[in-house]
Structures are given as C-alpha cells and as structure tokens.
C-alpha positions in Angstrom: 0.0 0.0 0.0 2.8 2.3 0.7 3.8 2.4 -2.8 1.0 4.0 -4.4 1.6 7.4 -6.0 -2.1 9.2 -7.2 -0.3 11.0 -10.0 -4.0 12.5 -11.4 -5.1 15.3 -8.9 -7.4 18.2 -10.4 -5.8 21.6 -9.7 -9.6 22.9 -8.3 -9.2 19.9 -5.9 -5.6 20.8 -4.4 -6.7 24.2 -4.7 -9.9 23.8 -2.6 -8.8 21.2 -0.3 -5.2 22.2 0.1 -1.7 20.4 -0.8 -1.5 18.7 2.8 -4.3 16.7 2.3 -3.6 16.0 -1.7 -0.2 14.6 -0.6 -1.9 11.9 2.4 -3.8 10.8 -0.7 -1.4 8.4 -1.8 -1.8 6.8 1.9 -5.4 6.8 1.8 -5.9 4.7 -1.2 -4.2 1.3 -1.4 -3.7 -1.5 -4.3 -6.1 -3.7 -2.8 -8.8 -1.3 -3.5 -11.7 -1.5 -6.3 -12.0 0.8 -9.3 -15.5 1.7 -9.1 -15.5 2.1 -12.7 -14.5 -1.6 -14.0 -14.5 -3.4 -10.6 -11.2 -4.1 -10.9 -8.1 -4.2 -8.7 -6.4 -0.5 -7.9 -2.7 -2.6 -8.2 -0.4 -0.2 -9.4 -1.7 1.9 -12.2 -2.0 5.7 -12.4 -5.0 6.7 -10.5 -6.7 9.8 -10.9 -9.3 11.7 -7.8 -12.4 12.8 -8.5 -13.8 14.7 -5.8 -17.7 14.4 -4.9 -19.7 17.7 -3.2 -23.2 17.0 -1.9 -24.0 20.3 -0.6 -24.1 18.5 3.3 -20.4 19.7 3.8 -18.0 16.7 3.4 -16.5 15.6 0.1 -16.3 12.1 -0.6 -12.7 11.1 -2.8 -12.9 8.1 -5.4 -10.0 6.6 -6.5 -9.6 5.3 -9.9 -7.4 3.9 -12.7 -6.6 6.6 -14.5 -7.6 5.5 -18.0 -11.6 4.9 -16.2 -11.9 8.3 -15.4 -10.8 11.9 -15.4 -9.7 13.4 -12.4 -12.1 16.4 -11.6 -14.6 18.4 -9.0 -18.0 17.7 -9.5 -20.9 19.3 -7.4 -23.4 16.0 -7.1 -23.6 13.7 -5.1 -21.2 10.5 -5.5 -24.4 8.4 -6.3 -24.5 4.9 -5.2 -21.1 3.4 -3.0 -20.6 -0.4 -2.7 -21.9 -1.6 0.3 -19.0 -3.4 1.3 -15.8 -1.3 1.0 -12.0 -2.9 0.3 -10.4 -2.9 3.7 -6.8 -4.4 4.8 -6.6 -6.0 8.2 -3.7 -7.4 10.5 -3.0 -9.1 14.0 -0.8 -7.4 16.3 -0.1 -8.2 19.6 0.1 -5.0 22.5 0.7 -4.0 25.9 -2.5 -2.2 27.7 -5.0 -2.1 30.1 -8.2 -2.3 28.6 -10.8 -0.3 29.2 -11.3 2.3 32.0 -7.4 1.6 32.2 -5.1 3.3 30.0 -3.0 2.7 26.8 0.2 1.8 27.2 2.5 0.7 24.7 1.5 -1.8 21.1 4.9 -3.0 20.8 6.0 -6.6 21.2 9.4 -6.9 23.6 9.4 -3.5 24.9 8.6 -3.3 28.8 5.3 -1.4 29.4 2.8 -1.4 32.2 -0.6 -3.1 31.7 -1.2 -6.5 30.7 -0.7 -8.0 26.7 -3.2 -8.0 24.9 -4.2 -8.6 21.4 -4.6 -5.9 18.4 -6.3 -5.6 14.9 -4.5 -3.1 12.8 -7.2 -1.9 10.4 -7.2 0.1 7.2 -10.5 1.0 6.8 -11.7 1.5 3.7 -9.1 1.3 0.2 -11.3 3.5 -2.4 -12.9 5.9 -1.2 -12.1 8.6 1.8 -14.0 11.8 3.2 -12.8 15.2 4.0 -14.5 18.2 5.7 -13.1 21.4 4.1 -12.7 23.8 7.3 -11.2 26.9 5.3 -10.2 27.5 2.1 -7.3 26.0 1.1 -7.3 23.6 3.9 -9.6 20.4 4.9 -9.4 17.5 7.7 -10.0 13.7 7.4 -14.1 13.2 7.9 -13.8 9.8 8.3 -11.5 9.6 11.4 -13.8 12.6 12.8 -17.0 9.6 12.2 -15.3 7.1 13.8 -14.1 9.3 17.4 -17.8 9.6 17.5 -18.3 5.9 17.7 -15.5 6.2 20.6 -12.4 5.6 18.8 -9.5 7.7 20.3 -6.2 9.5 18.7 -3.1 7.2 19.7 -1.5 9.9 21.2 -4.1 10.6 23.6 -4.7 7.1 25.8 -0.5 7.4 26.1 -1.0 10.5 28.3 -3.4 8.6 30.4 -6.9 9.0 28.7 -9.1 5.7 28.6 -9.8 3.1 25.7 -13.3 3.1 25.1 -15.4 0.5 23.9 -16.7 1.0 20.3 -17.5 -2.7 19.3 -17.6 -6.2 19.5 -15.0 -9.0 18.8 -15.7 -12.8 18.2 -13.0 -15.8 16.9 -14.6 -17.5 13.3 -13.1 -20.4 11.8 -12.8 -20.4 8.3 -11.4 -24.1 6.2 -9.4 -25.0 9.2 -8.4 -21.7 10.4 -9.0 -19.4 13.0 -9.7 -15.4 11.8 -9.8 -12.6 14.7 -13.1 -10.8 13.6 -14.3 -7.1 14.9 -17.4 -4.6 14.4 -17.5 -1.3 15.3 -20.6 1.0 13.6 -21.8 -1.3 10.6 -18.2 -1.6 9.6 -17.0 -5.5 9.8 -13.3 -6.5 9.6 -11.1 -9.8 9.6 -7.6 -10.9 9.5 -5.9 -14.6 10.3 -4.8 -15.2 13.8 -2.7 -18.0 15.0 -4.1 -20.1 17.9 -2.0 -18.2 20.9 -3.2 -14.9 19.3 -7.0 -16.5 20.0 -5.9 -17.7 23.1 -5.4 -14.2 24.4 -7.9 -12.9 22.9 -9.7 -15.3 24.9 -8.1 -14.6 27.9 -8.1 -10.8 27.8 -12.0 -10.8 26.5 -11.6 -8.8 24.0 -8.9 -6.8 21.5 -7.6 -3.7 20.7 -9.1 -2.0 17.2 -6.4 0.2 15.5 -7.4 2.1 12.8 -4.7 3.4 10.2 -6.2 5.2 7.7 -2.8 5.9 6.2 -1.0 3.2 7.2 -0.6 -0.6 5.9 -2.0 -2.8 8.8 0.7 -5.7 7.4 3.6 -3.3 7.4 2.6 -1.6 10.6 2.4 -5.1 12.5 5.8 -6.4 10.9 7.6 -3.4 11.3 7.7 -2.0 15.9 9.2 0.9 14.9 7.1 2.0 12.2 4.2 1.5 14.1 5.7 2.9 17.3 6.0 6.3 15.0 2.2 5.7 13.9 1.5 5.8 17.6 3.5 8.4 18.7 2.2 10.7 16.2 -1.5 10.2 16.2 -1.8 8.4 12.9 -3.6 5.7 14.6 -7.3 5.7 16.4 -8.2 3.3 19.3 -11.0 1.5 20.6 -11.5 -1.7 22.6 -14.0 -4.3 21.7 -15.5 -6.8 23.8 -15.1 -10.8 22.8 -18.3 -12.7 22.0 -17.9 -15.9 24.2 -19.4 -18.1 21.8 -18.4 -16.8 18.9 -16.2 -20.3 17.8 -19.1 -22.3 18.0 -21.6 -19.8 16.0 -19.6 -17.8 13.9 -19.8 -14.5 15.8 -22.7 -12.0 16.3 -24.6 -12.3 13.4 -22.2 -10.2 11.1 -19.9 -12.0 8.9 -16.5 -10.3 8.4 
C-alpha cells in the first residue's frame, strides 16, 4: 500500500482542499482497493481523484485507474457506494490495560505497564475517503472525525493517560481449518488470520484492541515496531477496545460475517 503514487489530482481539488491533504492521498488509497468504474483491482496503475460535493459539507474522494476516469470536481452527489468497501486488516499483539485503564504501549518486547493484549490493525476503507473542508485552502479527514464519534481515540491521547473506550464487538470464526480474529465497530465488519495463541489471548483478555490506520498498511505496521511505534506516537492511529463474544467459535460471531 505504501507504494502508491495518485499521480492524477485536479488543480480545483488541491486548490480547494489544500496540498497537505492531496499529498496523504497516496496513503489513503491502497492497491487492494476496487476501481469503481471496472470493478477491478487498484494494483499499481496511475489513479486519478475525482472529488464528490453533496452540498451537506464533506467531500467524498474516489480513486480510480486513471484510464476509467478523469480526475475532476463535480458538485453531485457520488451516487450509489458499494456496500461493502475494500479494507486491509492485520493481527498485532500489545501492551495495555483495557478499558477504564489506560493505553500503554503496542509493541511486542518493549517493557510497558498493563497486561498483553491482542490488536487488529485496520485500514478502513481502500477507495474511497472523506474530508470536511474547514477553510479554504485547507480540509481535515471526515472519516477519522466519524469514527471518534463511535469512541475511537487519537493514539497519542490514551499514552498520556486518557481511557480506551469500547466502540464494538469481537468474536473468533473459523474459516477451512483456520481461525480469523473478527471485529465490528458502527456497521463496519473487519477480519484478518490469527494463530491459535493470538486466539488464546484474545480469549483470555475478553476482548482486542481496534487500530485504525487510515494511512497506514495494517501488514507493514504489525511487521515493522518501529514504524508502528512512530504511527503511535504521532496520532496516525485511532483506538478502541472491543469486547469478545464468548461463543463466537461455536456460532460464527454476532450475526455479522467479516
């Protein structure tokens, strides 16, 4: 995901959102993600932005291959989204005390207060992303504003003491002989493998930590400590607990299938 250049960018949409936000684009939008136009794969093609203005005040981003569509600012709404957006997901295991306790550290080896504790590293959504223009020239990321309404909290924040709230649930499916660590949080489902210790203390702990990376690749982040320390440490990443479902290897989780 890192490698992903948008080299398509309408000048009326850098000019109206502003060149900080233009530049994160290239984070927000991953290879994994779906053209809207054909269907197919992002890979590693040009992409080009077009930028989507209901009138309700947030614009909604599409990526796509560049030869699909032109880049450009269109006042209508972006008409009808998939239902179930391209996400990337990975295990991670962390240091905390979950919730009503405080974050502590999510770095394997590293001697932190708090107890371990399991994490699912989450890129949210590989297509599409949503800004709220707040003067001219200069706009902030909608969708991380959507989800610290459903509790989630800036990295930086449960460091200095602040709690990890609860935004969702968390249940253990198994899948043709394996075991996948599942979450919800809103009407948003994720997934991603998990070995049998990682379910074991997911078990234990009842429940796992959500991390949301919104410009950040959940496989990289988890392989690489001191990458994902500097996601941390700067706020790139938003955090929420979510409680385990206690029969959720039996029946297959809480009615949502990830």
């Amino acid at each position: 995901m890192d490698g992903v250049v948008v080299l398509d960018v309408a000048r009326e949409i850098r000019s109206r959102l502003g060149e900080p936000t233009v530049n994160a684009l290239a984070r927000r939008f991953g290879p994994d993600g779906r053209c809207l136009s054909c269907a197919r794969r992002l890979g590693t093609e040009p992409l080009s932005i077009r930028a989507y203005e209901d009138g309700r005040g947030i614009i909604t981003l599409i990526a796509y291959h560049a030869g699909c569509a032109s880049s450009a600012w269109l006042n209508v709404a972006p008409g009808t989204l998939p239902r179930d957006r391209t996400w990337a997901a990975s295990v991670t295991r962390a240091t905390a005390r979950p919730p009503g306790g405080w974050w502590c550290r999510w770095l394997p080896g590293r001697k932190a207060h708090g107890q371990p504790a399991l994490g699912l590293l989450v890129h949210p959504c590989l297509e599409i992303a949503r800004v709220r223009p707040v003067h001219p020239g200069e706009s902030v990321n909608a969708d991380l504003e959507g989800h610290a309404r459903l509790g989630f909290a800036d990295s930086v924040l449960p460091a200095q003491g602040r709690p990890v709230r609860t935004v969702g649930r968390a249940w253990i499916e198994a899948r043709e002989g394996r075991a996948f660590l599942c979450a919800l949080a809103g009407d948003s489902a994720w997934s991603a493998a998990a070995s049998e210790p990682d379910v074991s203390l997911a078990e234990a702990r009842g429940g796992v930590l959500i991390g949301l990376a919104w410009e950040g690749d959940p496989a990289r982040l988890a392989a690489e400590p001191r990458r994902l320390e500097r996601a941390l440490g700067n706020g790139e990443i938003q955090l929420g607990w979510a409680g385990l479902s206690g029969s959720s290897r039996r029946h297959g989780g809480p009615g949502v299938r990830c």
